[in-house]
N, CA, C and O atoms as CSV, one atom per row, in Angstrom:
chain,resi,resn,atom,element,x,y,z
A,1,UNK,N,N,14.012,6.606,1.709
A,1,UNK,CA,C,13.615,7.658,2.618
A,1,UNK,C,C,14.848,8.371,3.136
A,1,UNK,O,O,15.770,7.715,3.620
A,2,UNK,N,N,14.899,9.793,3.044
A,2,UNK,CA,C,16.023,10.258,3.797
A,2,UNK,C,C,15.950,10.170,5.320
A,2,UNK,O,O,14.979,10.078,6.072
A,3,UNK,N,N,17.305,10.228,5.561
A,3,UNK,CA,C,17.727,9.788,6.555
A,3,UNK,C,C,17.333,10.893,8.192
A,3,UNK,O,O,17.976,10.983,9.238
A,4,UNK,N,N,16.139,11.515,7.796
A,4,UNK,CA,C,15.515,12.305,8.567
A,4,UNK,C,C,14.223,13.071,8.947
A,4,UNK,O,O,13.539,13.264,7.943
A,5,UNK,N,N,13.639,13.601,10.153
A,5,UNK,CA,C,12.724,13.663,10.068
A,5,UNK,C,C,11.912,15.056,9.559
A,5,UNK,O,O,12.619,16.046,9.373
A,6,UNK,N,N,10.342,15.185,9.309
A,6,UNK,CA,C,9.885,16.205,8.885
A,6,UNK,C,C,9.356,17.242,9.879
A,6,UNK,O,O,8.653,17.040,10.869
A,7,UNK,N,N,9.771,18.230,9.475
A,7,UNK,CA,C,9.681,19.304,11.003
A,7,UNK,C,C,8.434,19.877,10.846
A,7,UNK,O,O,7.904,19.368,9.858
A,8,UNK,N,N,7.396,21.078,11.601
A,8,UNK,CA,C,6.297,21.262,12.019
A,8,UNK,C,C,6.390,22.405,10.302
A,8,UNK,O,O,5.455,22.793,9.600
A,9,UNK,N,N,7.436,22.565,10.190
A,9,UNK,CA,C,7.241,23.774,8.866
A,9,UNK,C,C,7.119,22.798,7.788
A,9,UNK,O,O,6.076,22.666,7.148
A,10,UNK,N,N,8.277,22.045,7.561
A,10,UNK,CA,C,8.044,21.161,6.437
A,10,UNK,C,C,6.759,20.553,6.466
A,10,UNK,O,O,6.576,19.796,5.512
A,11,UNK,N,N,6.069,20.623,7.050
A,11,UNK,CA,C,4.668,19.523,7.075
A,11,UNK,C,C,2.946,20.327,6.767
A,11,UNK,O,O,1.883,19.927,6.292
A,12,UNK,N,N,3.479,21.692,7.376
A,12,UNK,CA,C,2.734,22.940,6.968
A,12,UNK,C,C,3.275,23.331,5.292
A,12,UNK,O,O,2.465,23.806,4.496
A,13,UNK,N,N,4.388,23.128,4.988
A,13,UNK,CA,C,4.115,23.653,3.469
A,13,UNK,C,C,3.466,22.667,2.505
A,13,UNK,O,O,2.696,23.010,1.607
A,14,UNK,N,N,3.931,21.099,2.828
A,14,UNK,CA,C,3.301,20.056,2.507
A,14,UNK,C,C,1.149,20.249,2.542
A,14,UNK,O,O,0.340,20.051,1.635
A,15,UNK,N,N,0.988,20.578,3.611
A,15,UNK,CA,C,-0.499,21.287,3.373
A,15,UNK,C,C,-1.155,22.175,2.552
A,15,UNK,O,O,-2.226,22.092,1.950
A,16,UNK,N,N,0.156,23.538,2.681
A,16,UNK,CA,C,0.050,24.809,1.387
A,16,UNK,C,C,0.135,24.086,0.163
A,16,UNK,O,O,-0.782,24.292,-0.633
A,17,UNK,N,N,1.027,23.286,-0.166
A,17,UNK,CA,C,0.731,22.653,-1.367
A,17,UNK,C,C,0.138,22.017,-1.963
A,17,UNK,O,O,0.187,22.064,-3.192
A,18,UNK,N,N,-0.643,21.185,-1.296
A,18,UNK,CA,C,-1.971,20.005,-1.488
A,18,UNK,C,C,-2.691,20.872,-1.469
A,18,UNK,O,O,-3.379,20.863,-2.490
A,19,UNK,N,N,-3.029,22.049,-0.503
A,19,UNK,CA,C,-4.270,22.845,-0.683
A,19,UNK,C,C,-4.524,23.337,-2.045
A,19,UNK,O,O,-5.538,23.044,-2.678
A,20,UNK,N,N,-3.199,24.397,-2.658
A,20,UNK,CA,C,-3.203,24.827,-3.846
A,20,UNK,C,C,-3.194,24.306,-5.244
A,20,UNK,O,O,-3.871,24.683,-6.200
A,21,UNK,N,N,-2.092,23.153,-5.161
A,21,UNK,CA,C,-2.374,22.278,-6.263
A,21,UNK,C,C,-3.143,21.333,-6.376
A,21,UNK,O,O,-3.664,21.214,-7.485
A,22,UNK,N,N,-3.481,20.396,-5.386
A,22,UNK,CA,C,-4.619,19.366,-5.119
A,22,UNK,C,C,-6.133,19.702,-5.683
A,22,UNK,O,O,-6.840,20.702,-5.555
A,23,UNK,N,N,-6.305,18.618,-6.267
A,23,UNK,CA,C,-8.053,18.556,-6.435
A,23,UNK,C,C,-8.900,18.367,-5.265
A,23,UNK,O,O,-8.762,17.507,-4.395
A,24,UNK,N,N,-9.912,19.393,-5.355
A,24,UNK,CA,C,-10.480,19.393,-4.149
A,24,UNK,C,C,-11.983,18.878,-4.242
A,24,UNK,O,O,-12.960,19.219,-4.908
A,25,UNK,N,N,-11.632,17.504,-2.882
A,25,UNK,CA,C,-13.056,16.583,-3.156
A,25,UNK,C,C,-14.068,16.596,-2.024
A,25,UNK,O,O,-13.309,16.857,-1.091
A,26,UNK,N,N,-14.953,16.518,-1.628
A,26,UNK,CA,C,-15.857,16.433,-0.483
A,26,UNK,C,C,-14.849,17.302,0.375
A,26,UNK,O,O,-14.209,16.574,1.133
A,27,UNK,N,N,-14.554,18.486,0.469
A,27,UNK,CA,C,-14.019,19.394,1.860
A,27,UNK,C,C,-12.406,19.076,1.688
A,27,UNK,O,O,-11.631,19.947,2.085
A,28,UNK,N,N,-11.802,17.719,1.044
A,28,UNK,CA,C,-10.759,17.567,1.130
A,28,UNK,C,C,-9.605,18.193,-0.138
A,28,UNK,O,O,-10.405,18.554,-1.001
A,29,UNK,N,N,-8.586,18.417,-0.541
A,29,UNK,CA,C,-7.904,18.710,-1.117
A,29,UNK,C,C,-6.928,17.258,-1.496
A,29,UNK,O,O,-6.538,16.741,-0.450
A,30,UNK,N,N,-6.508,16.581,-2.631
A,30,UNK,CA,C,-5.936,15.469,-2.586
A,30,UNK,C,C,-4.744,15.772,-3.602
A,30,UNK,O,O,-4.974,16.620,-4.464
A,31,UNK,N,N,-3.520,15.171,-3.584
A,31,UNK,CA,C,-2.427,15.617,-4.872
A,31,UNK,C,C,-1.376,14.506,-3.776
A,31,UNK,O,O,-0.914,14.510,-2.635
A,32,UNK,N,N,-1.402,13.488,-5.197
A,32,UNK,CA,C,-0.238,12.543,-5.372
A,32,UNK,C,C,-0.604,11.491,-3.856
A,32,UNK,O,O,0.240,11.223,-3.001
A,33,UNK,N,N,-2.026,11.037,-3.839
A,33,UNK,CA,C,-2.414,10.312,-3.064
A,33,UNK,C,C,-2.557,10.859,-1.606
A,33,UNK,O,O,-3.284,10.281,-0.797
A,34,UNK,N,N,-1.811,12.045,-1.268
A,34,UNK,CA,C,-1.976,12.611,0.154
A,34,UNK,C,C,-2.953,13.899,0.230
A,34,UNK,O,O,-2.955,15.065,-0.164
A,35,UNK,N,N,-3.661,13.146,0.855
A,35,UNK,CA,C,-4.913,14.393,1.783
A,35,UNK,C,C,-4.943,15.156,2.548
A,35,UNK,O,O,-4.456,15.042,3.673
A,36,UNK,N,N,-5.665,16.340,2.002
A,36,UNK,CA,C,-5.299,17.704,3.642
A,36,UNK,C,C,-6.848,18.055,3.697
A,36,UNK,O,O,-7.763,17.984,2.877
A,37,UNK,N,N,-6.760,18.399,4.805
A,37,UNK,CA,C,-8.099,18.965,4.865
A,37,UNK,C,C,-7.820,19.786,6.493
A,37,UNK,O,O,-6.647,19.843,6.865
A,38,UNK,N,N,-8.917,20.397,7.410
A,38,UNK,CA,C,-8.770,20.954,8.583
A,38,UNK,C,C,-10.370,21.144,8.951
A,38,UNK,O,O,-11.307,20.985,8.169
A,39,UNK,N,N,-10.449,21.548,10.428
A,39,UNK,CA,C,-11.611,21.613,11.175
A,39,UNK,C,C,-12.292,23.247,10.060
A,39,UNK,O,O,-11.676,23.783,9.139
A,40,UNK,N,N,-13.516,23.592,10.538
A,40,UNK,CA,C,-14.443,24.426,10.520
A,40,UNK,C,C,-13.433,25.994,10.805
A,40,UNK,O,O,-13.643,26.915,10.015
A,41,UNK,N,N,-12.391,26.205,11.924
A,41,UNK,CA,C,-12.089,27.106,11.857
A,41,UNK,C,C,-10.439,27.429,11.803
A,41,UNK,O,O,-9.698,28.213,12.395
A,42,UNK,N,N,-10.285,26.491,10.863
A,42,UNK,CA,C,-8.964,25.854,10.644
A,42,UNK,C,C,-7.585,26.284,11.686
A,42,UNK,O,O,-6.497,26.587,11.195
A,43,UNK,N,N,-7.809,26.254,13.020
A,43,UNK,CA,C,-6.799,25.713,13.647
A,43,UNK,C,C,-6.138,24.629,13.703
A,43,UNK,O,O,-4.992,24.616,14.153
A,44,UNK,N,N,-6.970,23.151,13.096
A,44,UNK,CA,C,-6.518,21.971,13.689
A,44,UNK,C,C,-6.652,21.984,11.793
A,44,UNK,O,O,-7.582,22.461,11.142
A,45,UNK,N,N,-5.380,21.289,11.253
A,45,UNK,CA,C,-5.260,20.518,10.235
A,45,UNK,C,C,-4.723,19.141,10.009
A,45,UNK,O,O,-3.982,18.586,10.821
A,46,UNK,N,N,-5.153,18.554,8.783
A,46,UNK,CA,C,-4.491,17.121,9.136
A,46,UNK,C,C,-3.960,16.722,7.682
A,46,UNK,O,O,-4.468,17.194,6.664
A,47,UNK,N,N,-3.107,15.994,7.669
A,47,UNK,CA,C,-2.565,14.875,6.399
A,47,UNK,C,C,-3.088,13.944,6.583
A,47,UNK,O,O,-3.559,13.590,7.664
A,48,UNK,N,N,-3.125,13.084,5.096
A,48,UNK,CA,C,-4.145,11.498,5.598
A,48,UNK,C,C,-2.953,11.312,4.352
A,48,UNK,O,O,-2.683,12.074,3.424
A,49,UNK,N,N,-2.400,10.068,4.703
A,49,UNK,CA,C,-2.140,8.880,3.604
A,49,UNK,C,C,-2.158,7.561,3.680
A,49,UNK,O,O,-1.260,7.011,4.318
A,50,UNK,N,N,-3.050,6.881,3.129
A,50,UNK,CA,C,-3.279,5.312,3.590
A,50,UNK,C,C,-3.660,5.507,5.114
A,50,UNK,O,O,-4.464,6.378,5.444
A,51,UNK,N,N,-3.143,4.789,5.899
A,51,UNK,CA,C,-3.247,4.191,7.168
A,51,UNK,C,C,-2.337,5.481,7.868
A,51,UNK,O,O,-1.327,5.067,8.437
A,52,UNK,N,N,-2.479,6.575,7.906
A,52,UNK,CA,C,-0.901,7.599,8.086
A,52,UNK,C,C,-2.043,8.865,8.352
A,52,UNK,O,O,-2.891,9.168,7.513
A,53,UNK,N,N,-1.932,9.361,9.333
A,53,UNK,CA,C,-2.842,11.048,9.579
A,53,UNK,C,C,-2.209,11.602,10.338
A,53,UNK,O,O,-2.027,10.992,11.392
A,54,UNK,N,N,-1.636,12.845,10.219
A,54,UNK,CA,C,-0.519,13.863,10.616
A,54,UNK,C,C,-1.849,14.657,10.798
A,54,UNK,O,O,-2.712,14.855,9.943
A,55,UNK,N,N,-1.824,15.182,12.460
A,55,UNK,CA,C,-2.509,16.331,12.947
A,55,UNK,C,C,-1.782,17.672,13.316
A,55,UNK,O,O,-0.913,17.900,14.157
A,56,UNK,N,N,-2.399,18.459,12.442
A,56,UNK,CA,C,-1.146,19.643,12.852
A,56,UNK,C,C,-2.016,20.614,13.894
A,56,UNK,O,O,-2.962,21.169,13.336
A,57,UNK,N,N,-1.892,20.850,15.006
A,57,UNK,CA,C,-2.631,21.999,15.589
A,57,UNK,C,C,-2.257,22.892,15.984
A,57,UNK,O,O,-1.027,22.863,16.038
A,58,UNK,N,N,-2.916,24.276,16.529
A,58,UNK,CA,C,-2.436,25.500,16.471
A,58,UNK,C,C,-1.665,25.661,17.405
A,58,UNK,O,O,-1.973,25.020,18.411
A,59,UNK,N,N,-0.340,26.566,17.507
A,59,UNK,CA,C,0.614,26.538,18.642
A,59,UNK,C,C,1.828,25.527,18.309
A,59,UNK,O,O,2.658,25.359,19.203
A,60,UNK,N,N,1.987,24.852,17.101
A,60,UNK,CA,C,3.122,24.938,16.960
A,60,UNK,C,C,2.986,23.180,17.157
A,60,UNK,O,O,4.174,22.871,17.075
A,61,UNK,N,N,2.425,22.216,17.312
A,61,UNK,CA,C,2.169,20.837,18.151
A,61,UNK,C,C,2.011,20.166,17.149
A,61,UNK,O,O,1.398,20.822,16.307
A,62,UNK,N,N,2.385,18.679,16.648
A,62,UNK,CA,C,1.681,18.168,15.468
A,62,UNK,C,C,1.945,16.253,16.593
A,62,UNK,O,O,2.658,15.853,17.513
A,63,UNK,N,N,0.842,15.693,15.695
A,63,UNK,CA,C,1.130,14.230,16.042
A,63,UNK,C,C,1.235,12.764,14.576
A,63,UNK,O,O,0.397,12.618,13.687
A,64,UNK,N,N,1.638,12.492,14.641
A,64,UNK,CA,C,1.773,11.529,13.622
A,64,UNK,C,C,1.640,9.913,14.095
A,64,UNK,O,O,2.390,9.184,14.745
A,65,UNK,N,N,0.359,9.708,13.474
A,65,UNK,CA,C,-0.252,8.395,13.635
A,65,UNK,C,C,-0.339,7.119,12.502
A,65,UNK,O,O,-0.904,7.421,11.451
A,66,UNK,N,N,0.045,6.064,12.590
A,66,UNK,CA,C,0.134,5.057,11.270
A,66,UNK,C,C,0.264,3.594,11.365
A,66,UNK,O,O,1.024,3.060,12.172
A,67,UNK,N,N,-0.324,3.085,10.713
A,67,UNK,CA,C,0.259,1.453,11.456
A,67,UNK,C,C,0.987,0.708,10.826
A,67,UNK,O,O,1.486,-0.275,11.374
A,68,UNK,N,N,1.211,1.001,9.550
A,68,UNK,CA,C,2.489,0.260,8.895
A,68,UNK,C,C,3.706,1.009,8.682
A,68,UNK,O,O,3.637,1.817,7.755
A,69,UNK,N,N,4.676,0.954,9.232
A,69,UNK,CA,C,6.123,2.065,9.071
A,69,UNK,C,C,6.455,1.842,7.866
A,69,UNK,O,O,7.356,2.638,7.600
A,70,UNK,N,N,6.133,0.937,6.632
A,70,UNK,CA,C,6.149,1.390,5.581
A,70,UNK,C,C,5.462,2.375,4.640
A,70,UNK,O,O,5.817,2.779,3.533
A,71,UNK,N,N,4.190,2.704,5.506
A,71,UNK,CA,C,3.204,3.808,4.964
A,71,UNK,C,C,3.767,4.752,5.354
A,71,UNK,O,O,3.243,5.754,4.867
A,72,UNK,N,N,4.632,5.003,6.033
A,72,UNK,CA,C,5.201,6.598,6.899
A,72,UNK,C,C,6.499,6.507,5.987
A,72,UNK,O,O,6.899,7.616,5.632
A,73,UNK,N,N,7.218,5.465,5.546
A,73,UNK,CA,C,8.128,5.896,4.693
A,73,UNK,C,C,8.176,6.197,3.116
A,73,UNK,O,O,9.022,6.765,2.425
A,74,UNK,N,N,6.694,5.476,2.752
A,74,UNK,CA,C,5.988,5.941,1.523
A,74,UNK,C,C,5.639,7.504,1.367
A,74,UNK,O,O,5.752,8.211,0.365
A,75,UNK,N,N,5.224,7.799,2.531
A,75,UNK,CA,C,4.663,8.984,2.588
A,75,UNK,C,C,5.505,10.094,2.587
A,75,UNK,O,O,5.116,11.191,2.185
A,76,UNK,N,N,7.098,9.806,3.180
A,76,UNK,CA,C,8.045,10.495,3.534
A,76,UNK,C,C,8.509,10.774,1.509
A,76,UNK,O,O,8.651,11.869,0.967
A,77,UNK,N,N,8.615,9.609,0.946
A,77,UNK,CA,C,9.074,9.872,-0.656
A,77,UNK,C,C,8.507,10.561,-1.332
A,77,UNK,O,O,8.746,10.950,-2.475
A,78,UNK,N,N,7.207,10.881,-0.233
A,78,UNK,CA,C,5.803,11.162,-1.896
A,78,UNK,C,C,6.389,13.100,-1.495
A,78,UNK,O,O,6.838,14.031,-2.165
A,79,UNK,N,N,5.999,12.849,0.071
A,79,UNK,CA,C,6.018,14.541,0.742
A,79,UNK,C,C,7.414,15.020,0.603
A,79,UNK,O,O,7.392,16.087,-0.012
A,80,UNK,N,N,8.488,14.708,0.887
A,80,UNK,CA,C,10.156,15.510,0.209
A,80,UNK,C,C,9.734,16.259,-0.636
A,80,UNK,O,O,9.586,17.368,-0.124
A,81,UNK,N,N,9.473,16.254,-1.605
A,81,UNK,CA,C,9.101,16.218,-3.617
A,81,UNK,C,C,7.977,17.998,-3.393
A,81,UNK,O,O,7.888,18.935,-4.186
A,82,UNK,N,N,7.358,17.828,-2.098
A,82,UNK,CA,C,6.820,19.049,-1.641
A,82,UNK,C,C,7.529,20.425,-1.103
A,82,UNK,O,O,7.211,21.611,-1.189
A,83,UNK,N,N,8.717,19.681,-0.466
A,83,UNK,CA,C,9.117,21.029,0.532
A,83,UNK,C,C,10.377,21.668,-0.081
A,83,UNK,O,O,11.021,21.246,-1.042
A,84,UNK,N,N,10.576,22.643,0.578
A,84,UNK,CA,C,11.510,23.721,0.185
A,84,UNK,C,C,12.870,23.052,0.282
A,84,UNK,O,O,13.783,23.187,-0.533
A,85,UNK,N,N,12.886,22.348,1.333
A,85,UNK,CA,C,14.313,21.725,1.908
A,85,UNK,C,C,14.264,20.245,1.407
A,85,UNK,O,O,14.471,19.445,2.319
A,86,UNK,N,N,14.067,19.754,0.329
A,86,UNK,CA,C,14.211,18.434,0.064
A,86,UNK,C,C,15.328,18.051,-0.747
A,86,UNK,O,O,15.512,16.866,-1.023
């Protein structure tokens, strides 16, 4: 895992990209085990991986929830591989 964290942009393109390339299943969008999906009027979006759900909401705010810190650093290897700045 690099030695740093993912900012509110890096985590929004990580979404643009699952949205676009991801297969999209029951409402969700999935690519390389991580899930995006968002509410009805998509202000509130989220990441799901394993035990790991990144809420991004409107205004700029995100929260990151998980219970094994090895799932957040799994997740950190899979999502790099996504963003502009990796």
């Amino acid at each position: 895992m690099k030695d740093r964290q993912l900012t509110l942009r890096e985590f929004l393109e990580i979404y643009d990209f699952i949205t676009k390339e991801g297969i999209k299943l029951d409402g969700m969008y999935e690519h390389s085990g991580i899930k995006a999906w968002h509410d009805f009027d998509g202000y509130t979006c989220w990441l799901g991986y394993k035990d790991l759900t990144i809420t991004l909401l409107f205004h700029g705010r995100f929260s990151i929830e998980y219970e094994h810190k090895d799932t957040l650093e799994s997740f950190h290897k899979i999502a790099n591989k996504f963003t502009v700045n990796n």
